[in-house]
C-alpha positions, 0 to 999 in steps of 0.5 A, a space after each residue: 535477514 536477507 542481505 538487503 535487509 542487513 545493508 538497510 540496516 546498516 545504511 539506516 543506522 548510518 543515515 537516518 533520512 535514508 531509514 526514514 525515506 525506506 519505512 515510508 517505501 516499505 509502508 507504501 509497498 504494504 498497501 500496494 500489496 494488500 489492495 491488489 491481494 484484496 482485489 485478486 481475493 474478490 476476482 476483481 480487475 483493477 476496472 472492476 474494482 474501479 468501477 464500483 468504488 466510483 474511481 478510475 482505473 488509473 487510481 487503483 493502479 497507481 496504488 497498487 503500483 506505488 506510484 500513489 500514496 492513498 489517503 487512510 479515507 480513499 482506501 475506507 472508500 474503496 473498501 467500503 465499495 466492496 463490504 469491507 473496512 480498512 484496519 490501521 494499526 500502529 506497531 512496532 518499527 
């Protein structure tokens, strides 16, 4: 574990509002990450990507900035524009 790790860790424990404030970051930043990789994949601009999801630029960058916490239906939407589907999965935290 990184040393950011392990102060998180110790942190969290400590304060369990700041363990749940982190998840929830962490969780946003997956999907920021996922959505600009799948875009980078297609050789799509935030404007491309946009444009064929019917949504505007200033969405799709909010979300892969994580400024924007996308809904489970406007990521299948903007999936969708592109021939894929969105996979949730619950796991172990």
């Amino acid at each position: 574990m990184s040393r950011i790790s392990d102060l998180i860790a110790r942190k969290g424990a400590e304060d369990p509002a700041l363990a749940q404030a982190f998840a929830q970051e962490r969780e946003g930043l997956e999907v920021a990450v996922a959505l600009a990789k799948l875009r980078e994949d297609m050789g799509l601009t935030q404007r491309a990507l946009a444009e064929r999801s019917g949504r505007p630029q200033s969405t799709i960058a909010r979300i892969e900035n994580g400024s924007m916490n996308a809904s489970v239906a406007l990521l299948g939407e903007i999936a969708s524009s592109v021939g894929k589907r969105v996979e949730l999965r619950f796991v172990d935290a």
